[in-house]
C-alpha positions as CSV (number, residue, x, y, z in Angstrom):
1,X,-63.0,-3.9,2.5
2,X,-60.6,-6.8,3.7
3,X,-57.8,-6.5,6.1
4,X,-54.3,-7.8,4.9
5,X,-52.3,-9.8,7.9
6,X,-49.0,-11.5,8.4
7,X,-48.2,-14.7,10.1
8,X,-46.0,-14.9,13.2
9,X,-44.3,-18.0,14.2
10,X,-44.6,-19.2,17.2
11,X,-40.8,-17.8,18.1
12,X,-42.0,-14.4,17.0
13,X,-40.7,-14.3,13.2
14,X,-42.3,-12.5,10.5
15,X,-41.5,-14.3,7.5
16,X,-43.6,-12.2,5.2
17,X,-41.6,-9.1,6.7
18,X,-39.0,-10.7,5.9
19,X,-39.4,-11.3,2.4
20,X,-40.2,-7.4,1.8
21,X,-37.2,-6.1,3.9
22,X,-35.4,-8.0,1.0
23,X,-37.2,-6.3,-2.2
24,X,-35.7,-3.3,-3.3
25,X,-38.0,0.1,-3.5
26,X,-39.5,-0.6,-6.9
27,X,-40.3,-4.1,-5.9
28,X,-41.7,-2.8,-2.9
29,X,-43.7,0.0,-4.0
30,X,-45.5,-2.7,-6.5
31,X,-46.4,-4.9,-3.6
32,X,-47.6,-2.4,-1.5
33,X,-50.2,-1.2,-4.4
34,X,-51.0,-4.9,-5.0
35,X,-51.9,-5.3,-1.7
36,X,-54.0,-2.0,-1.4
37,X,-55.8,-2.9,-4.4
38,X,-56.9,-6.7,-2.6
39,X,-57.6,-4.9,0.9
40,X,-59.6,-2.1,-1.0
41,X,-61.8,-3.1,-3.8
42,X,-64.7,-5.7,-3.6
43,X,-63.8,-7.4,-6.8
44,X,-60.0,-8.1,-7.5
45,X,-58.9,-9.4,-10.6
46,X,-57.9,-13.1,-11.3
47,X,-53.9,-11.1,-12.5
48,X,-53.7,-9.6,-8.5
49,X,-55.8,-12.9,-6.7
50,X,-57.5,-16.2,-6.7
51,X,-57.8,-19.1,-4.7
52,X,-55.4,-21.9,-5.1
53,X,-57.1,-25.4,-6.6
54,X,-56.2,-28.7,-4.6
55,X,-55.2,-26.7,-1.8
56,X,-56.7,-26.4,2.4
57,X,-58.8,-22.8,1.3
58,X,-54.8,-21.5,0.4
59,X,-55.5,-17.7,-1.7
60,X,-52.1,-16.5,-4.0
61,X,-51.5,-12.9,-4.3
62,X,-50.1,-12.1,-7.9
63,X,-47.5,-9.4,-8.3
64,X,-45.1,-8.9,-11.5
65,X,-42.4,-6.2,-11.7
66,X,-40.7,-6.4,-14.6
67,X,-39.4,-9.6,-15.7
68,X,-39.5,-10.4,-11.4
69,X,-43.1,-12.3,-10.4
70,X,-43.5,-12.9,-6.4
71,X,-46.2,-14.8,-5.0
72,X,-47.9,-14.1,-1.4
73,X,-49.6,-17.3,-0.6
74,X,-52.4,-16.8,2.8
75,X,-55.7,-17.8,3.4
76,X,-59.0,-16.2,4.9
77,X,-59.7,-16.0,8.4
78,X,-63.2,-14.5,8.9
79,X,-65.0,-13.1,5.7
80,X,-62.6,-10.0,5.3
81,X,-59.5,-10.8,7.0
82,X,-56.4,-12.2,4.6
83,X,-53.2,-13.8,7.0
84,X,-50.4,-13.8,4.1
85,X,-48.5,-16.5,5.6
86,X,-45.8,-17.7,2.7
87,X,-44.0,-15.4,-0.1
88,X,-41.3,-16.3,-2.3
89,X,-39.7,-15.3,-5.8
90,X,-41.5,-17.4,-9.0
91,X,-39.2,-18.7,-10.9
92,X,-41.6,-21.4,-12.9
93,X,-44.8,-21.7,-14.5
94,X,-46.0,-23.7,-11.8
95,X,-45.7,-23.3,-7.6
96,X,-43.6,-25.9,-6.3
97,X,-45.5,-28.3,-3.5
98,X,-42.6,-27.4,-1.5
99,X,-44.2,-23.4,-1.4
100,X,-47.4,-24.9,-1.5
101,X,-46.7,-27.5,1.9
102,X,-44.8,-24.3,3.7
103,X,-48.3,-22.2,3.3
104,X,-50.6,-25.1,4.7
105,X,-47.9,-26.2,7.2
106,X,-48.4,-22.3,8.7
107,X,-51.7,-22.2,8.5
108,X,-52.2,-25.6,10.1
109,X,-50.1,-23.5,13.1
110,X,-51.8,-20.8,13.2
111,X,-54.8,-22.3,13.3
112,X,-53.9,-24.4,16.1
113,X,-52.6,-21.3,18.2
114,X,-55.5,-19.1,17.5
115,X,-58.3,-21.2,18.6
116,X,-61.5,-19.4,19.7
């Protein structure tokens, strides 16, 4: 079983909070099981979850509602634990290295603030 987090900044901010306070309840509701599925089940499917190649150990989370496809970019810290650290709206095939620089930029951060 995995554990699904969200990044803080170092002000306090909750960006992936953020970006779920702005989905409406359908939108939501299909996150929410997404996630479930990835936190519960020992083997996800490639459609909900894989590992982003070219990247510093960056994971995307998968989610299409309708015609709408969102992407939860985070990475592992531990074995089981998932911090979610950038989400946005797709809007091409491919995720923009602007997406792909904001996840690694926070995970650099976090990283640097979490040291044990």
């Amino acid at each position: 079983m995995r554990e699904i987090l969200f990044y803080r900044t170092k002000a306090g901010g909750n960006p992936i909070e953020e970006f779920l306070d702005a989905l409406n309840a359908k939108q939501a509701r299909k996150v929410t099981m997404v996630l479930r599925i990835i936190e519960e089940f020992e083997r996800v499917p490639k459609q909900y979850f894989k590992k982003l190649s070219g990247t510093e150990d960056i994971w995307e989370i998968r989610i299409q509602e309708g015609r709408e496809i969102y992407r939860l970019l985070g990475f592992f810290e531990g074995t089981n634990r998932i911090l979610l650290v950038h989400a946005f709206k797709k809007k091409s095939r491919k995720i923009r290295s602007k997406d792909l620089n904001v996840a690694e930029s926070r995970r650099r951060d976090y990283l640097s603030r979490n040291k044990r």
